[in-house]
C-alpha positions as CSV (number, residue, x, y, z in Angstrom):
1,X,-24.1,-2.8,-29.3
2,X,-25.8,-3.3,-25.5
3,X,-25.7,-0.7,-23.1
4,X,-23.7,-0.8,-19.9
5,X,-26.5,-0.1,-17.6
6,X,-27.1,0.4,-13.5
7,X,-29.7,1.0,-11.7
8,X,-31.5,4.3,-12.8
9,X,-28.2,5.7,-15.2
10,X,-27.4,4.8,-18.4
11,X,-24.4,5.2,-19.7
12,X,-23.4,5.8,-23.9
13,X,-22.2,2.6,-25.5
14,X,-18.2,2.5,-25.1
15,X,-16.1,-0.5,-26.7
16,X,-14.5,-2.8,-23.3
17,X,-12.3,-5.6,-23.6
18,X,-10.8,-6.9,-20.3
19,X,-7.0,-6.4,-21.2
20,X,-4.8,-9.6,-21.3
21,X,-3.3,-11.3,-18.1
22,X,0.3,-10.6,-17.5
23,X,2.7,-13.2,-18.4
24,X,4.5,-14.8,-15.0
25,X,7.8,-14.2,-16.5
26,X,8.3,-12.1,-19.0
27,X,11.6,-11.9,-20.6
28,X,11.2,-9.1,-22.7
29,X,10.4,-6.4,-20.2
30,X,14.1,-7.0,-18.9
31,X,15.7,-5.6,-22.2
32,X,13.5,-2.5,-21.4
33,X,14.0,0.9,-20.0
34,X,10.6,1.5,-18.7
35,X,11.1,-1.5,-16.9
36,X,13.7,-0.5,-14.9
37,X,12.5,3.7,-14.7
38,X,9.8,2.0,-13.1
39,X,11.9,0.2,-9.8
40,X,13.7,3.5,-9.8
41,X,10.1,5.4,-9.2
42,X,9.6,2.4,-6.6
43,X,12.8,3.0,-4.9
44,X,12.4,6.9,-4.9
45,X,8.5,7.0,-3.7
46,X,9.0,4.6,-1.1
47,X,11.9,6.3,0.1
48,X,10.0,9.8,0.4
49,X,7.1,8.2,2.0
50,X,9.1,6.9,5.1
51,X,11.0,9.7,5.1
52,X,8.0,12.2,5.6
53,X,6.2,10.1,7.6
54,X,8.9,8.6,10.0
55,X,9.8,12.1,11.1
56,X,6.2,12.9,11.9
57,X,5.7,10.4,14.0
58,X,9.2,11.1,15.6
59,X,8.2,14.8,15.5
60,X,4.7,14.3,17.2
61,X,6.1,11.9,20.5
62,X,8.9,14.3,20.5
63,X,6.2,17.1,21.1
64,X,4.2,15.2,23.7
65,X,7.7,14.6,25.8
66,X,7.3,15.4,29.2
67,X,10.9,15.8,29.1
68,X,10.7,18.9,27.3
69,X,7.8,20.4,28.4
70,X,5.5,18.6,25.9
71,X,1.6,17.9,26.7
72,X,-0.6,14.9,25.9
73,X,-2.7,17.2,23.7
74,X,0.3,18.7,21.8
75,X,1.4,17.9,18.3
76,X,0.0,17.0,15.6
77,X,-1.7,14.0,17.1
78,X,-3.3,10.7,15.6
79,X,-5.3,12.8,13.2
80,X,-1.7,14.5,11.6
81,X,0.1,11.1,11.3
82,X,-2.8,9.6,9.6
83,X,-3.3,12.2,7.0
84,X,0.9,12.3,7.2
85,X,1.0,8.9,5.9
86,X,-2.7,9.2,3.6
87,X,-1.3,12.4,2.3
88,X,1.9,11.1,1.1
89,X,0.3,8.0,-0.8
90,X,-2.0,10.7,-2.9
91,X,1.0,12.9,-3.6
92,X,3.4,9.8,-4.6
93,X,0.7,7.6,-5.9
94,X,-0.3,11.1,-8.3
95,X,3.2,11.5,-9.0
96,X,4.3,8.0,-9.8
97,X,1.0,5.8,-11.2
98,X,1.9,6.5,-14.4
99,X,5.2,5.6,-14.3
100,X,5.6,2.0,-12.2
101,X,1.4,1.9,-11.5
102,X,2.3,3.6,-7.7
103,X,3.0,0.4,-5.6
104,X,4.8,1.7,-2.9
105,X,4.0,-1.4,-1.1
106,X,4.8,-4.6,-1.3
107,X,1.2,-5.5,-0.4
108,X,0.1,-4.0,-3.3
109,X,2.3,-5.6,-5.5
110,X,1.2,-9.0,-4.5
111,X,-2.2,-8.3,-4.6
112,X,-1.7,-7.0,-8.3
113,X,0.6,-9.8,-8.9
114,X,-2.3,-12.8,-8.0
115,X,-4.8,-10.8,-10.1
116,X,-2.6,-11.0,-12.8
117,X,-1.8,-7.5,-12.9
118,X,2.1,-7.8,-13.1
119,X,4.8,-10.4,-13.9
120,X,6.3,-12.7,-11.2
121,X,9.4,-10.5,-12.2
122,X,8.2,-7.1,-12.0
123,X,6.5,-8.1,-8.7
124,X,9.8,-9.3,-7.4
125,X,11.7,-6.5,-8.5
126,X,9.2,-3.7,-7.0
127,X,9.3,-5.7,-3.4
128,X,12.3,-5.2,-3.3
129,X,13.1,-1.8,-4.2
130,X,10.7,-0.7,-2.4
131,X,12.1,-2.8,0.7
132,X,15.3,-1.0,-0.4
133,X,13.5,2.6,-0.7
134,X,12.4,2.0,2.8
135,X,15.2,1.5,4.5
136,X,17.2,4.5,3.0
137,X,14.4,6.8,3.5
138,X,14.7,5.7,7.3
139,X,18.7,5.9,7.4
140,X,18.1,9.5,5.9
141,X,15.9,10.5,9.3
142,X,18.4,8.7,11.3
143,X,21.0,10.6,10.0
144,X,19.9,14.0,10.1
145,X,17.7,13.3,13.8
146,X,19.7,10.1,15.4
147,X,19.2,11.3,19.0
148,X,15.5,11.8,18.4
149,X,15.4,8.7,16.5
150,X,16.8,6.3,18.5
151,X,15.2,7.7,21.6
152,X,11.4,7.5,20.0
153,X,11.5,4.3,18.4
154,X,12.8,4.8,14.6
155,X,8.9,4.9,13.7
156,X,9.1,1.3,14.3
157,X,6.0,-0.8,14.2
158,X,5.2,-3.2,17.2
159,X,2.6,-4.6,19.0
160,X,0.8,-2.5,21.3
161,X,0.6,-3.1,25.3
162,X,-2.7,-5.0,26.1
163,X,-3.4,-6.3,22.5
164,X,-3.5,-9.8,21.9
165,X,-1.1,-11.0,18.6
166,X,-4.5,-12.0,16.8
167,X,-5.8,-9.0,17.2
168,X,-2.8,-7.4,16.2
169,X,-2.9,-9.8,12.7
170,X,-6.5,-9.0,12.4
171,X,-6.1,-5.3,12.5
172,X,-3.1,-6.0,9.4
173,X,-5.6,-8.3,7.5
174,X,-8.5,-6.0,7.5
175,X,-6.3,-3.0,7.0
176,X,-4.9,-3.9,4.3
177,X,-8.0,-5.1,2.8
178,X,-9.5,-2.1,2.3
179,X,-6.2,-0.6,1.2
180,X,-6.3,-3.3,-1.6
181,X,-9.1,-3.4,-2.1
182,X,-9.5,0.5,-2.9
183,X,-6.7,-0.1,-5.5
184,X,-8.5,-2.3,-7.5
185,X,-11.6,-0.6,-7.0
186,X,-9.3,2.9,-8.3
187,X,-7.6,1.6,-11.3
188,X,-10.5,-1.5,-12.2
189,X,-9.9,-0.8,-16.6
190,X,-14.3,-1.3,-17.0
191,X,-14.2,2.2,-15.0
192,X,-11.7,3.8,-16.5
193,X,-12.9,2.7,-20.0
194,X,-16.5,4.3,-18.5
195,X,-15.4,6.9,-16.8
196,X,-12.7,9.3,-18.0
197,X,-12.9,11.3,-14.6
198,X,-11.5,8.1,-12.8
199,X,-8.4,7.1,-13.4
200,X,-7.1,11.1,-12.9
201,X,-8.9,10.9,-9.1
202,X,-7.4,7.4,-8.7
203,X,-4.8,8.8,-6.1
204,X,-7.4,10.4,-3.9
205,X,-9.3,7.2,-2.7
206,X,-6.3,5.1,-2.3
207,X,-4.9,8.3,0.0
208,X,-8.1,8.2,2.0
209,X,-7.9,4.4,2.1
210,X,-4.4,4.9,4.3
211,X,-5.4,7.6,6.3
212,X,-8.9,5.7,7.5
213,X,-6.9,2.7,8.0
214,X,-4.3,4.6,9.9
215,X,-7.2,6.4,12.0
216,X,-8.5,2.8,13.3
217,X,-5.2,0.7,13.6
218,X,-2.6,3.4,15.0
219,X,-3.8,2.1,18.7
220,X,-3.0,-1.6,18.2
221,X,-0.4,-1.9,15.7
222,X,1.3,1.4,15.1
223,X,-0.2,0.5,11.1
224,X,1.7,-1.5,8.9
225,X,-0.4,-2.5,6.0
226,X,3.0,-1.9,4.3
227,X,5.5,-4.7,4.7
228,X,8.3,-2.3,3.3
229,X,7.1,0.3,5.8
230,X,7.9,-2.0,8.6
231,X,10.8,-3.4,7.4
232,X,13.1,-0.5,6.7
233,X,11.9,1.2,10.2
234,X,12.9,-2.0,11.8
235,X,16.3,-2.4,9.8
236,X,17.3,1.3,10.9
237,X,16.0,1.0,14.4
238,X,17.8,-2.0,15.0
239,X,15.9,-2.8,18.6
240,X,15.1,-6.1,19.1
241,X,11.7,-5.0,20.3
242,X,11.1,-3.5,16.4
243,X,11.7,-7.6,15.2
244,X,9.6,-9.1,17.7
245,X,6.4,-9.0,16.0
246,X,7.4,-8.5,12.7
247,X,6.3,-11.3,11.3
248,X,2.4,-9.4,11.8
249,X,3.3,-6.9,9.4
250,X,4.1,-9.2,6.6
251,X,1.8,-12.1,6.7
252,X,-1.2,-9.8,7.8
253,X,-0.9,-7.2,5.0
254,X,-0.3,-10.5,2.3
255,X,-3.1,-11.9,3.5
256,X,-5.4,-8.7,3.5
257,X,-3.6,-8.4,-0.3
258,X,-4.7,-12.2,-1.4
259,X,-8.2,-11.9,0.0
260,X,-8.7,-8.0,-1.6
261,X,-7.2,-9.6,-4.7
262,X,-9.6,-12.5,-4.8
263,X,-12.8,-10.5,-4.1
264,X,-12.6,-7.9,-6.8
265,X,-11.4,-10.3,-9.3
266,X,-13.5,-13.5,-8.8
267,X,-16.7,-11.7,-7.0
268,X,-17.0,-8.2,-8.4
269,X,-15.8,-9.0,-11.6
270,X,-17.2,-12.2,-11.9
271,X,-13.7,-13.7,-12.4
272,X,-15.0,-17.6,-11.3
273,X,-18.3,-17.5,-13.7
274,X,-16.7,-16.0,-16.4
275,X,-14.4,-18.9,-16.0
276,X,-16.8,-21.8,-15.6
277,X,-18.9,-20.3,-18.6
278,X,-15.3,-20.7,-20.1
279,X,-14.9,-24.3,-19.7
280,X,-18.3,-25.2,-20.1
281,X,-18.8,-23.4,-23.7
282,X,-15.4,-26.0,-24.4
283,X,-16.6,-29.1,-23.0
């Protein structure tokens, strides 16, 4: 048997088959309990994660209100919302992966779903509990902070002053790139099979993926990179500012998905040559 070798480490001989595409629709899955365990975990992480890090950000502009005495410098700051939201992907992501694969965003879904990851119906399902998730977890804040809430913007994203809407899409594509892109990278099956160490640190890079991505994007868009995140802050906050750029925090973050999707699968993992070495051998 060959080796799986890299430059200057070898590695002991381990069997590795790629494991099988997921059917688009799957009949079967829907007569199973996991199946539906697994939207609950959707629904329940993705409620948690607004929660927590809705009333952070509430929390930190409440703290920097000059209206109550609050400084520029006070709070928690950029830095605590960023590991707010980072933090909460490990923890959830740790708690959930191996119960629905920790989603907890509709980007991530789709991405998965392209690769072939998940069924047209599981996809489907998670999007929308976890739109669901999202929107309860931000009625929850509401209802236990609705003067603080309404007066600091529900968390919502928008576009911020004296950024133009392309940058504002960029800053959602390349966000959510490397969040995608860090998932794959996280859970790729030739690592895990290699490594044993990897797929029990899995939550940690995908963590640090949001809280990098929240560390450069914050300033423009508020940081999306999570269509469900967006949507239930808008839904609760109910401003029409919240819907005006909405539209960025869907197609950005399902474009970041496709392209994450596309690179790991057809130029990491050799997706398109293993494919034309496919047809060719059957020509």
């Amino acid at each position: 048997m060959a080796k799986d070798t890299e430059v200057g480490t070898e590695y002991a001989p381990k069997d590795y088959q790629d494991p099988p595409p997921a059917p688009l629709i799957d009949p079967e899955e829907l007569g199973k309990w996991s199946f539906y365990r697994a939207i609950i975990a959707e629904f329940i992480a993705t409620l948690l994660f607004l929660y927590i890090t809705v009333l952070t950000v509430i929390g930190y502009k409440s703290q920097i209100d000059p209206d109550h005495n609050g400084e520029q410098c006070g709070g928690v700051g950029i830095l605590g919302i960023a590991w707010a939201f980072g933090g909460m992907i490990f923890v959830l992501v740790y708690c959930t992966a191996g119960i629905s694969g920790g989603h907890i965003n509709p980007a991530v879904t789709f991405g998965l779903f392209l690769a072939r990851k998940v069924s047209l119906v599981r996809a489907i399902m998670y999007m929308l509990a976890q739109c669901l998730g999202a929107i309860c977890g931000c009625g929850l804040v509401k209802a236990f902070q609705k003067a603080y809430y309404v007066k600091y913007g529900g968390g919502a994203n928008t576009l911020n002053d004296g950024y133009s809407t392309g940058t504002g899409l960029g800053a959602e594509i390349i966000g959510t790139f490397v969040l995608v892109y860090t998932v794959f990278a996280a859970t790729d099956p030739k690592r895990n099979a290699r490594d044993s160490h990897v797929p029990v640190l899995a939550p940690l890079p995908i963590g640090f993926a949001v809280f990098m991505v929240h560390l450069a994007t914050i300033p423009v868009t508020g940081t999306g990179i999570n269509p469900a995140r967006s949507f239930g802050a808008a839904v609760i906050y109910g401003k029409e500012k919240a819907w005006d750029d909405q539209w960025i925090f869907w197609v950005g973050p399902f474009i970041g998905a496709a392209i994450a999707a596309f690179y790991h699968q057809f130029i990491l993992r050799a997706g398109a040559v293993k494919a034309l070495g496919s047809f060719r051998s059957n020509a």
